[in-house]
N, CA, C and O atoms as a CHARMM CRD file, in Angstrom:
* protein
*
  336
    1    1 UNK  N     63.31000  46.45100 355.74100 PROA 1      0.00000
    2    1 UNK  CA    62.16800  46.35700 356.63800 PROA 1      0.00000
    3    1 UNK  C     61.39200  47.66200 356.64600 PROA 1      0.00000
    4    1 UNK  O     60.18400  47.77800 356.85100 PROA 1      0.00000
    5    2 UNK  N     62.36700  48.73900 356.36100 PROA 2      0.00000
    6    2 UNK  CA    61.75500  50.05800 356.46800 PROA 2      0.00000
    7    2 UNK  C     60.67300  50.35900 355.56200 PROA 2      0.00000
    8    2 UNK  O     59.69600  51.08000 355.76500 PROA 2      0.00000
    9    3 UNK  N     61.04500  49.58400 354.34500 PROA 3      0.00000
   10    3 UNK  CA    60.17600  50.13400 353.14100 PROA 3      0.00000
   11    3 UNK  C     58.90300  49.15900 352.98800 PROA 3      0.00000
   12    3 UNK  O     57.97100  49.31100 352.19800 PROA 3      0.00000
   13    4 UNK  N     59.07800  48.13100 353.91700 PROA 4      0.00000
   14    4 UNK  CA    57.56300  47.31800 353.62500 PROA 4      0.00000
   15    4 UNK  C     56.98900  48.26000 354.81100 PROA 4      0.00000
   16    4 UNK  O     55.78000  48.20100 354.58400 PROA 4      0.00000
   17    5 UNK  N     57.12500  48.98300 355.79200 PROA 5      0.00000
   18    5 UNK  CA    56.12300  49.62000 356.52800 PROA 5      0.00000
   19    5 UNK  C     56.05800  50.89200 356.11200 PROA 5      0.00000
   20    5 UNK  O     55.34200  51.69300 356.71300 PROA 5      0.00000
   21    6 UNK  N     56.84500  51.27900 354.95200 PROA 6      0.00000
   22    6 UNK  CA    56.31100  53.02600 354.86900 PROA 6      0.00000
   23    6 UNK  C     55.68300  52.76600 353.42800 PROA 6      0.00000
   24    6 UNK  O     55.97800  51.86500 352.64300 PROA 6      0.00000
   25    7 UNK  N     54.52100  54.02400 353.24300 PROA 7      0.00000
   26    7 UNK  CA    53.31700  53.28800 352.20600 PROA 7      0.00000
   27    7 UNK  C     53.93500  54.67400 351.04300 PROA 7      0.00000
   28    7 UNK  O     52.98700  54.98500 350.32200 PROA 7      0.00000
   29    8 UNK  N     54.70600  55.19100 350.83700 PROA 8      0.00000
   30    8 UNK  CA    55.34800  56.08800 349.47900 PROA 8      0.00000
   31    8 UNK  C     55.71300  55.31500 348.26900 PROA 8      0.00000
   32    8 UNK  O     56.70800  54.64100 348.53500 PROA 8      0.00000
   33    9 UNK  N     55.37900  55.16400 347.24000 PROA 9      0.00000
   34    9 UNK  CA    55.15800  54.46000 346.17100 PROA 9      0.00000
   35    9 UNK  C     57.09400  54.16700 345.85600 PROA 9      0.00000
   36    9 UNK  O     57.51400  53.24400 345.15700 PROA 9      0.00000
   37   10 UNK  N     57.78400  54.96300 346.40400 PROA 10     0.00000
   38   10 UNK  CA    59.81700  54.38900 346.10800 PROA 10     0.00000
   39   10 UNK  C     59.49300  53.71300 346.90000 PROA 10     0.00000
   40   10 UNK  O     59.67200  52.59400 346.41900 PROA 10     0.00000
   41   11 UNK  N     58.85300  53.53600 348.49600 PROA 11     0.00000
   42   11 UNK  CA    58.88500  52.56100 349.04200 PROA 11     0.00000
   43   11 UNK  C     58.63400  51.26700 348.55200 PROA 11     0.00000
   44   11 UNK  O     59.53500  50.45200 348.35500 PROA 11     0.00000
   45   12 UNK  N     57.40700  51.04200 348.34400 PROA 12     0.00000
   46   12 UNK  CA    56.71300  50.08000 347.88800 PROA 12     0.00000
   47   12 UNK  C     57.74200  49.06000 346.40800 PROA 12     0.00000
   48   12 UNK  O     57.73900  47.83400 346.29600 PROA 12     0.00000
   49   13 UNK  N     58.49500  50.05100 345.49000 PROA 13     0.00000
   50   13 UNK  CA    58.85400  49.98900 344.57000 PROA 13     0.00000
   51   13 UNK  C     60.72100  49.15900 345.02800 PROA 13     0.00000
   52   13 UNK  O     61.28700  48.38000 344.26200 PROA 13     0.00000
   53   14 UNK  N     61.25500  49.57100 346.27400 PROA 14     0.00000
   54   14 UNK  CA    62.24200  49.39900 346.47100 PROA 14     0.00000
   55   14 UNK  C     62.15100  48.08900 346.93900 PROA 14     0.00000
   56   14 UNK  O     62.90200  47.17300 346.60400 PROA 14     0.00000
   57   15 UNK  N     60.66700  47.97200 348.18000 PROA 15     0.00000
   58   15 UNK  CA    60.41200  46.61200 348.84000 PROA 15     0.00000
   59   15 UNK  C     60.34800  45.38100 347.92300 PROA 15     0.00000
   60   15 UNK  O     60.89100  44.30300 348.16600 PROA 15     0.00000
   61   16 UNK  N     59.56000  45.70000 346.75500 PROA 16     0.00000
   62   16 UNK  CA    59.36100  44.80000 345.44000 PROA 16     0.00000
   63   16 UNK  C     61.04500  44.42600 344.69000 PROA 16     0.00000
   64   16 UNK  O     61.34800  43.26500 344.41700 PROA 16     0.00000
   65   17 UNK  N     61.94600  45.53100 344.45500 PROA 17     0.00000
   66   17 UNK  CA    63.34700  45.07400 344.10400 PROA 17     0.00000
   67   17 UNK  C     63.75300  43.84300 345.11200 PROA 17     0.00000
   68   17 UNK  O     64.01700  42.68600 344.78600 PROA 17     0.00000
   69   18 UNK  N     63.72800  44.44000 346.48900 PROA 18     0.00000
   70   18 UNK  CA    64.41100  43.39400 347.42300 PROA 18     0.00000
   71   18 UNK  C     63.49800  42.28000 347.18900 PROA 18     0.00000
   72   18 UNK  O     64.12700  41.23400 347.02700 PROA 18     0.00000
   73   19 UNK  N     62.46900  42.16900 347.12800 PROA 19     0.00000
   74   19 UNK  CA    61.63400  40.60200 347.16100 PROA 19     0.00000
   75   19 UNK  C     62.41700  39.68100 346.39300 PROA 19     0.00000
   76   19 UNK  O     62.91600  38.62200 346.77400 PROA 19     0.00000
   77   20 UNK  N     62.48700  40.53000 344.60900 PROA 20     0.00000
   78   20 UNK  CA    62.75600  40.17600 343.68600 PROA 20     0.00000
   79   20 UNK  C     64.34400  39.39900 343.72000 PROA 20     0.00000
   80   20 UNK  O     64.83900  38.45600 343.10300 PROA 20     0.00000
   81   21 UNK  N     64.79600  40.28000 344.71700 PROA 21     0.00000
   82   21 UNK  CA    66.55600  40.07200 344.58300 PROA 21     0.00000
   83   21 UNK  C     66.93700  38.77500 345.61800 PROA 21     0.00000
   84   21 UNK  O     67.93100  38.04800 345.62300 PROA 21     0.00000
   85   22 UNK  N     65.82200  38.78800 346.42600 PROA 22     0.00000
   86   22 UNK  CA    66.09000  37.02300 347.20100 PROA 22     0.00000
   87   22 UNK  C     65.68000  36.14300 346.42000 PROA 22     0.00000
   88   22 UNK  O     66.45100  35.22500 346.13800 PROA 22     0.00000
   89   23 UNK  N     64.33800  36.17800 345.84800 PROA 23     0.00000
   90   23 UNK  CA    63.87700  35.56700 344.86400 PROA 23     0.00000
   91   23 UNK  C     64.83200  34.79200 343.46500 PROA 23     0.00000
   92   23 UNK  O     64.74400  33.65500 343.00100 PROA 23     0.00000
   93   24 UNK  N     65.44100  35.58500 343.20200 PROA 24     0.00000
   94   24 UNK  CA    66.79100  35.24600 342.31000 PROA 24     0.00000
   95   24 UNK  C     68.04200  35.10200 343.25900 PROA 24     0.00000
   96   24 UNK  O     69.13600  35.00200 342.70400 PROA 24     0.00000
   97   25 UNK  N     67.99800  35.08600 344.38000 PROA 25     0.00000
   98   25 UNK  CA    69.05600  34.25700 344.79700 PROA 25     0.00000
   99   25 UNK  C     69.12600  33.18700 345.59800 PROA 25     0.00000
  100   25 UNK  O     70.09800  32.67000 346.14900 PROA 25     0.00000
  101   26 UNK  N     67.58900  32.81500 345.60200 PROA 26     0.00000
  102   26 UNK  CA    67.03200  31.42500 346.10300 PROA 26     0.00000
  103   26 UNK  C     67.05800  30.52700 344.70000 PROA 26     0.00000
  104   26 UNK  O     67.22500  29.30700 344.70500 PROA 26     0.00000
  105   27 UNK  N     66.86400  31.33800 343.48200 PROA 27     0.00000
  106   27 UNK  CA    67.14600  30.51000 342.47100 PROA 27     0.00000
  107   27 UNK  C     68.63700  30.61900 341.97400 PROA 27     0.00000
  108   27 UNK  O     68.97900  29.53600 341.49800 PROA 27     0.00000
  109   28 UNK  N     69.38100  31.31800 341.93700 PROA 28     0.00000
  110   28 UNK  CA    70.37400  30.69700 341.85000 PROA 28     0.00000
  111   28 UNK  C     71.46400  29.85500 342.90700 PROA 28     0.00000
  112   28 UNK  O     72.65000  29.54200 342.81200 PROA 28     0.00000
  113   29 UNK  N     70.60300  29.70100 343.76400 PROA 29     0.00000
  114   29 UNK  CA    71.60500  28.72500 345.09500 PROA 29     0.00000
  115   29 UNK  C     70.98500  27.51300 344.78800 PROA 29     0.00000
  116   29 UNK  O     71.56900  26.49000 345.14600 PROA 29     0.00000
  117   30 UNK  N     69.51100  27.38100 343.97200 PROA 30     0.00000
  118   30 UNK  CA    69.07400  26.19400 343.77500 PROA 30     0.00000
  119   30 UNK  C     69.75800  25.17100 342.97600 PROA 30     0.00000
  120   30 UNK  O     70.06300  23.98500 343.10600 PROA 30     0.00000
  121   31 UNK  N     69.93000  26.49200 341.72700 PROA 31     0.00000
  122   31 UNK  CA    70.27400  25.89400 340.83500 PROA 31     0.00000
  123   31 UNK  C     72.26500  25.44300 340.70500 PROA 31     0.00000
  124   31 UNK  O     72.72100  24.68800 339.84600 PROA 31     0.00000
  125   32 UNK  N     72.98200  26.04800 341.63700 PROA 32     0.00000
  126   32 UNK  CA    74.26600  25.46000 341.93300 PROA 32     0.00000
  127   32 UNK  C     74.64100  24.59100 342.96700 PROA 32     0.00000
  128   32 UNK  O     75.76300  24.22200 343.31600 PROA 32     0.00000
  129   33 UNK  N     73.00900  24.19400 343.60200 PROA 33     0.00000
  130   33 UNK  CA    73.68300  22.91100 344.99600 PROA 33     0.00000
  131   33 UNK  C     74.01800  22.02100 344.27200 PROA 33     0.00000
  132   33 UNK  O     75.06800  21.45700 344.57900 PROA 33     0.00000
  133   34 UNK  N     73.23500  21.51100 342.96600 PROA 34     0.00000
  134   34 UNK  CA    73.41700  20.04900 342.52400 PROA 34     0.00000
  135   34 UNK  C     75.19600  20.12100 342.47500 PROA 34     0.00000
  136   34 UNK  O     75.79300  19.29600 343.16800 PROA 34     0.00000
  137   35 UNK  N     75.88300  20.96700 341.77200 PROA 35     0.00000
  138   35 UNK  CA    77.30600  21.37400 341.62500 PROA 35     0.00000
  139   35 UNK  C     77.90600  21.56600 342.75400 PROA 35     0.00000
  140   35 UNK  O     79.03200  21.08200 342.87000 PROA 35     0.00000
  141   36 UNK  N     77.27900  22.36900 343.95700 PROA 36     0.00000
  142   36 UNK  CA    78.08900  22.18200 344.46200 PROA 36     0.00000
  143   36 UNK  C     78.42100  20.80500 345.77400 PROA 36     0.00000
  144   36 UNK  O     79.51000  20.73600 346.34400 PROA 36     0.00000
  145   37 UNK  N     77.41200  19.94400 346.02000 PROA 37     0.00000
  146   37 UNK  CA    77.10700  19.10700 345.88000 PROA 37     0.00000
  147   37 UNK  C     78.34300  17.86300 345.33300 PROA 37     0.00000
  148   37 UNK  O     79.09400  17.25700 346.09700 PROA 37     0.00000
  149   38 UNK  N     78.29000  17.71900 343.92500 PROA 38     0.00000
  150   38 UNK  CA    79.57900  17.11500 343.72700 PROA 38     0.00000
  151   38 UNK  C     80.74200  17.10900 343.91000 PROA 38     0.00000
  152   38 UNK  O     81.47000  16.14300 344.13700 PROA 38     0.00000
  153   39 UNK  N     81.02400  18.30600 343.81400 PROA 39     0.00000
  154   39 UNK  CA    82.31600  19.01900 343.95800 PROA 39     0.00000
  155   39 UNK  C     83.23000  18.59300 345.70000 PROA 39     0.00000
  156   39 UNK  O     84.38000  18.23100 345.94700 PROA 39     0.00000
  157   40 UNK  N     81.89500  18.89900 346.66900 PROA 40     0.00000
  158   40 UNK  CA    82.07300  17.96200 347.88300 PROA 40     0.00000
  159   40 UNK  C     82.36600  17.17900 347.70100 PROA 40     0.00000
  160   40 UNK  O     83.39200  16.99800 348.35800 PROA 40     0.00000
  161   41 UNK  N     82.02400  15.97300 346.84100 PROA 41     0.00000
  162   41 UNK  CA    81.94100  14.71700 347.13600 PROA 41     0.00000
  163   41 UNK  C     83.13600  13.96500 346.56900 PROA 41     0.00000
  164   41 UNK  O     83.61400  12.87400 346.87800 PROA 41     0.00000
  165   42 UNK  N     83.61600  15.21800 345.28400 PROA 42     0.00000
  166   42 UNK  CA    85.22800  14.99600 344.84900 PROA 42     0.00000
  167   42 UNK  C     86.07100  15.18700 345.49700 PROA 42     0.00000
  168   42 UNK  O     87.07400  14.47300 345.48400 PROA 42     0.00000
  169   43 UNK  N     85.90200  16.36600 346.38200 PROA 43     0.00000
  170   43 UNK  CA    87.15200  16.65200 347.44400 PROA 43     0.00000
  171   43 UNK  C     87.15700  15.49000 348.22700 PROA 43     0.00000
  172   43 UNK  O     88.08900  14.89000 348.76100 PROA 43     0.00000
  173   44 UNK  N     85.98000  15.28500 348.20200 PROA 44     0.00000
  174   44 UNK  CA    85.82900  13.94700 350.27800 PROA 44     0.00000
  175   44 UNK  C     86.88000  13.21400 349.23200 PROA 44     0.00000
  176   44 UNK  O     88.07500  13.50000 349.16800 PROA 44     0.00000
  177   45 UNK  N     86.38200  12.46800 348.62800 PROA 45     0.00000
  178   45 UNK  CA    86.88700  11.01800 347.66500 PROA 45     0.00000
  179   45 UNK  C     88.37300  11.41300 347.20300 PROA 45     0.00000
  180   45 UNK  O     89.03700  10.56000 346.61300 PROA 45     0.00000
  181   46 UNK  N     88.93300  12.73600 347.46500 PROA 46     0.00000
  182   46 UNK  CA    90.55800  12.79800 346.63200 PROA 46     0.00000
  183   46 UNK  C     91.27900  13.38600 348.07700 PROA 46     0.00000
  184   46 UNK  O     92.28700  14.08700 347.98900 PROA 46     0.00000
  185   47 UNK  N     90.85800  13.14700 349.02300 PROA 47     0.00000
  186   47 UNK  CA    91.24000  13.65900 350.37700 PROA 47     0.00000
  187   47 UNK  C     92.25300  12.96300 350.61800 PROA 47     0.00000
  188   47 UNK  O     93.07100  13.59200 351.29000 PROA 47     0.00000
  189   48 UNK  N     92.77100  11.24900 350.19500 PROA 48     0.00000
  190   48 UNK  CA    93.55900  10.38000 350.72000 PROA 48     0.00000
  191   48 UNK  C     94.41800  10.38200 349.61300 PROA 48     0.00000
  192   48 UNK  O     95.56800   9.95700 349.72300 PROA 48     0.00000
  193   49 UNK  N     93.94200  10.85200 348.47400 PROA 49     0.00000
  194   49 UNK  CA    94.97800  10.79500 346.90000 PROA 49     0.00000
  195   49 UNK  C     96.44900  11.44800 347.15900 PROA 49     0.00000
  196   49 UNK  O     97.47400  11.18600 346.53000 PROA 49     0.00000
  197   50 UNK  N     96.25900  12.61900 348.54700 PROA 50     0.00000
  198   50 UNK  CA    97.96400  13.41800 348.21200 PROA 50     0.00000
  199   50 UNK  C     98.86000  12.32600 348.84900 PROA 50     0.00000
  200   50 UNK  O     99.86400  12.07500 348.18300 PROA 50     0.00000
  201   51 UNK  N     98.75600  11.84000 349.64300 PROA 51     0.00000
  202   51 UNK  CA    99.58200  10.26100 350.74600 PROA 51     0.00000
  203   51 UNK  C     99.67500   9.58200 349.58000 PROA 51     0.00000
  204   51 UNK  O    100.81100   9.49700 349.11400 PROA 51     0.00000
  205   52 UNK  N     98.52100   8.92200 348.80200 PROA 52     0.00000
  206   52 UNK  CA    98.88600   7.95300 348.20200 PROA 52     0.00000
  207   52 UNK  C     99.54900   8.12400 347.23600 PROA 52     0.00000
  208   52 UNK  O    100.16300   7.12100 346.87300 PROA 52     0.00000
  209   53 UNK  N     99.73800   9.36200 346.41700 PROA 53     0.00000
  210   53 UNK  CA   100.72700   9.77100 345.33500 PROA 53     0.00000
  211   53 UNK  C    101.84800  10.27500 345.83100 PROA 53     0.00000
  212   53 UNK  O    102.62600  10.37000 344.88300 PROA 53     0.00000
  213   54 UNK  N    102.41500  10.69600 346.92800 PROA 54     0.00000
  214   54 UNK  CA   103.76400  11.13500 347.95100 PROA 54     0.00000
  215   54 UNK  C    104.01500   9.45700 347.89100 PROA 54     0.00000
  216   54 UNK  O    104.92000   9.18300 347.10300 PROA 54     0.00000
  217   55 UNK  N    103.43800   8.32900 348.52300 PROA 55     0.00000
  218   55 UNK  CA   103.85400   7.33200 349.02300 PROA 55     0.00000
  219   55 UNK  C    104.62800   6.77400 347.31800 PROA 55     0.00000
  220   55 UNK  O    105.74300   6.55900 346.84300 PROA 55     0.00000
  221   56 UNK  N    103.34200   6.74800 346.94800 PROA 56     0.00000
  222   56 UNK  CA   103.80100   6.14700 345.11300 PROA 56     0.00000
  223   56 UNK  C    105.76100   7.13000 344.62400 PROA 56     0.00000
  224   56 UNK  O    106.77800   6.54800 344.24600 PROA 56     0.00000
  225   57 UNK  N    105.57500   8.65700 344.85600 PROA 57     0.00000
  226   57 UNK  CA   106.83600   8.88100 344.26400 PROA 57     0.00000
  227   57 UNK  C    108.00100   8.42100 345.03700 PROA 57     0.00000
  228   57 UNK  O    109.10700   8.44600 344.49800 PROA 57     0.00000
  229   58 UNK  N    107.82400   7.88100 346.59700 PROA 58     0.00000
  230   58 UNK  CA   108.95000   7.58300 347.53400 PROA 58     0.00000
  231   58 UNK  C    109.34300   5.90600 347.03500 PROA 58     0.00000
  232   58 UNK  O    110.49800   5.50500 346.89600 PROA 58     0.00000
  233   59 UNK  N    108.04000   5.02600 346.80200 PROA 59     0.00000
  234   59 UNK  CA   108.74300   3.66300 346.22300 PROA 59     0.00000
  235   59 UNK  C    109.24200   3.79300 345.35700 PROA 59     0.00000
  236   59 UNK  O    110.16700   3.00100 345.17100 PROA 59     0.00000
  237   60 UNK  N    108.95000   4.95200 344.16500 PROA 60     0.00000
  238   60 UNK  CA   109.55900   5.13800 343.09100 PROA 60     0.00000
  239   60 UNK  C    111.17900   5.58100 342.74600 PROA 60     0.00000
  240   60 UNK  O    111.96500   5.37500 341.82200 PROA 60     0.00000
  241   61 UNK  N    111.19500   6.27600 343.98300 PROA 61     0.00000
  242   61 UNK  CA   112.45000   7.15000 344.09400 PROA 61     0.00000
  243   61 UNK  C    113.58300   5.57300 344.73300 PROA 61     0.00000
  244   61 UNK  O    114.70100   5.30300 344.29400 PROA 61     0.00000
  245   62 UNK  N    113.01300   4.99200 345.55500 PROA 62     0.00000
  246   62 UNK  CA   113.49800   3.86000 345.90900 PROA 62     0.00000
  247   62 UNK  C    114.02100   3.02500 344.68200 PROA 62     0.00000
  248   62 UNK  O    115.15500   2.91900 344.21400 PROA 62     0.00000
  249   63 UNK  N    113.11500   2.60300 344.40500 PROA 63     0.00000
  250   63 UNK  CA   113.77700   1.66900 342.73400 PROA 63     0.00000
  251   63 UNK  C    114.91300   2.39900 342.41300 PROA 63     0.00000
  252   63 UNK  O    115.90800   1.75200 342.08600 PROA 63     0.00000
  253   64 UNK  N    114.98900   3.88400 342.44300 PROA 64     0.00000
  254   64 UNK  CA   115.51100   4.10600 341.25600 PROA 64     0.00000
  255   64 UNK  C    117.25200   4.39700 342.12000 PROA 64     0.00000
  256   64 UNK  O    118.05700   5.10200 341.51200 PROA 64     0.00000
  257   65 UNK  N    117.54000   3.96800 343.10800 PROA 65     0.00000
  258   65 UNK  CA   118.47100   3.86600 344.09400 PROA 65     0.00000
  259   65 UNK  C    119.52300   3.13900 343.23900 PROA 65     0.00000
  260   65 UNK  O    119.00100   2.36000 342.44300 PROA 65     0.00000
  261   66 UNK  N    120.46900   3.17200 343.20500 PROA 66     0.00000
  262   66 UNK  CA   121.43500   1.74000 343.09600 PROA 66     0.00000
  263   66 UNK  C    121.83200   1.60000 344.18300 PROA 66     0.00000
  264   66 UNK  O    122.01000   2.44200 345.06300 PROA 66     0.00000
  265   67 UNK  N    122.05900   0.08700 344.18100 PROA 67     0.00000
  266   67 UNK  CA   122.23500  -0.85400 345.10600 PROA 67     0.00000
  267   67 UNK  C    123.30700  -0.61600 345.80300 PROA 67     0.00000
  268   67 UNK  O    124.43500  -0.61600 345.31200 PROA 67     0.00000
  269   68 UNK  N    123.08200  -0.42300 346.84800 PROA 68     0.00000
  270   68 UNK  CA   123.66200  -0.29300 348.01500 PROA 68     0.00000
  271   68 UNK  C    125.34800  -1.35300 348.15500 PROA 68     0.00000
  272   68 UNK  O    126.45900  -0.82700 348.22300 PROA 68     0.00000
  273   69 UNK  N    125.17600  -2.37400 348.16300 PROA 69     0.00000
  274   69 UNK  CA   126.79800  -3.37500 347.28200 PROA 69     0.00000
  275   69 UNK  C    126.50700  -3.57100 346.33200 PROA 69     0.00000
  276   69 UNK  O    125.45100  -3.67800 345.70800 PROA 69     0.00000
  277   70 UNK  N    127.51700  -3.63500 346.15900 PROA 70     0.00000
  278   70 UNK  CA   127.56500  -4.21900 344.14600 PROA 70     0.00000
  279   70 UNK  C    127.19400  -5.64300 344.33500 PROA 70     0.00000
  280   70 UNK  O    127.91500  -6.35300 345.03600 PROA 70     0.00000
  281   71 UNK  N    126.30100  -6.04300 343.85900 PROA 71     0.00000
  282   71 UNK  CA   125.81700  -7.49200 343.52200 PROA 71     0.00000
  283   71 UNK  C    127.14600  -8.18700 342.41200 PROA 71     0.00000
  284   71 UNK  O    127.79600  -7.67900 341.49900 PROA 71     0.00000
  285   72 UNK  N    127.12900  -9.68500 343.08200 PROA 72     0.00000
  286   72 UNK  CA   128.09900 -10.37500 342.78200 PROA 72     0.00000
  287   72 UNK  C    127.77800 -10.98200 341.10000 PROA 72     0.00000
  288   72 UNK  O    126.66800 -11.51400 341.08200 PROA 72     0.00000
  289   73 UNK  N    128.26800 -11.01300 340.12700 PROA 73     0.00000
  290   73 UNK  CA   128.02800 -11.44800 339.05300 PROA 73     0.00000
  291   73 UNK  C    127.39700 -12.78400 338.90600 PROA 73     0.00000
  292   73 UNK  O    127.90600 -13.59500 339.68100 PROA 73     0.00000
  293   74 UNK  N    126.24400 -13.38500 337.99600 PROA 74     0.00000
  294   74 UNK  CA   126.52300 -14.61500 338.03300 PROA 74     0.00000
  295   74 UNK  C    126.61700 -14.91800 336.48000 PROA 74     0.00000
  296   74 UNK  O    126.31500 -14.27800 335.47300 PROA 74     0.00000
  297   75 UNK  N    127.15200 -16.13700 336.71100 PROA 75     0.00000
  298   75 UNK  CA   127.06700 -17.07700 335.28000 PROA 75     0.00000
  299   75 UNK  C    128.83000 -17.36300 335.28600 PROA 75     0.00000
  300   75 UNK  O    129.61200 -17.09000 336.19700 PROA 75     0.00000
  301   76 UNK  N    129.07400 -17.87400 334.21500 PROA 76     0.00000
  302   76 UNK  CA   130.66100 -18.57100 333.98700 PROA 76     0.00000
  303   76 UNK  C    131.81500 -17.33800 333.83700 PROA 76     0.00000
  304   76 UNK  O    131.78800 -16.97600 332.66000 PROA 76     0.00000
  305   77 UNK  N    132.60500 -16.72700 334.43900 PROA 77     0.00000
  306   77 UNK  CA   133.61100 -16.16300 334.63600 PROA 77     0.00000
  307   77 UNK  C    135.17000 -16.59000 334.51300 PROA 77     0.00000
  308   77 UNK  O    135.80300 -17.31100 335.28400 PROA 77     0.00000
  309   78 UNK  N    135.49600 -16.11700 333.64600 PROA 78     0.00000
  310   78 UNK  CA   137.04700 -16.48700 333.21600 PROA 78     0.00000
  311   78 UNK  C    138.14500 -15.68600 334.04900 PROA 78     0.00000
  312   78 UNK  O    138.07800 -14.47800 333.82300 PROA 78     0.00000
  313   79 UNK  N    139.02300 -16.00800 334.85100 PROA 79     0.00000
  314   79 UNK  CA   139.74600 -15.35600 335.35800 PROA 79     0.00000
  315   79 UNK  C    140.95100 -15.88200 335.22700 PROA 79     0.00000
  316   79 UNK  O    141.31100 -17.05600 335.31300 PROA 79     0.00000
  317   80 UNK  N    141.71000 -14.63900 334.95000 PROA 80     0.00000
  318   80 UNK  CA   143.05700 -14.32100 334.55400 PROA 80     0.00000
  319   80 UNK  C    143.98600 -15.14600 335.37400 PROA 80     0.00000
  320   80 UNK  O    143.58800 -15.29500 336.53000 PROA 80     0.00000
  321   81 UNK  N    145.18000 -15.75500 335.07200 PROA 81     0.00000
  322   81 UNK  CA   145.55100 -16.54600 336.13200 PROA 81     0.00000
  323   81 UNK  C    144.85600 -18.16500 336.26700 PROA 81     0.00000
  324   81 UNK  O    145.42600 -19.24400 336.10300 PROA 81     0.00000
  325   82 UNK  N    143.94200 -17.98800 336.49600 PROA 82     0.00000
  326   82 UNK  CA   143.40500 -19.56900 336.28600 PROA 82     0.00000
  327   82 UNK  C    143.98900 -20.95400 335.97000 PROA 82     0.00000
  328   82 UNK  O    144.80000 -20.93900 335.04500 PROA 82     0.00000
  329   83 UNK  N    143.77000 -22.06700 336.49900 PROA 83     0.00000
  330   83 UNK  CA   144.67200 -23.05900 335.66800 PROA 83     0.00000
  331   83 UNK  C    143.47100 -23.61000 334.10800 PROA 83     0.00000
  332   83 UNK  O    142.24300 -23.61800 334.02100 PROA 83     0.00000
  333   84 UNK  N    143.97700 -23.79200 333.64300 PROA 84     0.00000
  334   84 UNK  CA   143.13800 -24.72600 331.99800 PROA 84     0.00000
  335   84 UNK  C    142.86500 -26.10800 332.26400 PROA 84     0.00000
  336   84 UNK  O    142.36300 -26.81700 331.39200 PROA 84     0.00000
């Protein structure tokens, strides 16, 4: 602020840097909303993905359980002893 009211030519020269230096950082915020922009819109949209991949490895881990009793065999069984 100092240097747009004092009239010494560093003044004038320093006020012109700062113009310059918002100036390029109005263009480069322009030019990274579109990016950043998406990047929002990936986080929003993968916000529910960590539950649903925790939930996915817990059914998984489930399957991979053995069975709690031993399931009874089926089909024709010969046993020892038996009559013929």
């Amino acid at each position: 602020m100092l240097s747009s009211v004092l009239n010494s030519e560093r003044a004038i020269q320093v006020n012109i840097v700062i113009m310059r230096v918002f100036v390029k950082l109005k263009q480069v915020f322009a030019t990274h909303r579109p990016l950043a922009r998406k990047l929002a819109e990936l986080e929003h949209r993968l916000e529910g993905h960590d539950q649903e991949i925790r939930s996915l490895f817990e059914a998984i881990r489930e399957l991979m359980k053995p069975p709690e009793t031993p399931r009874r065999r089926i089909g024709f069984h010969h046993w020892k002893g038996a009559r013929s």
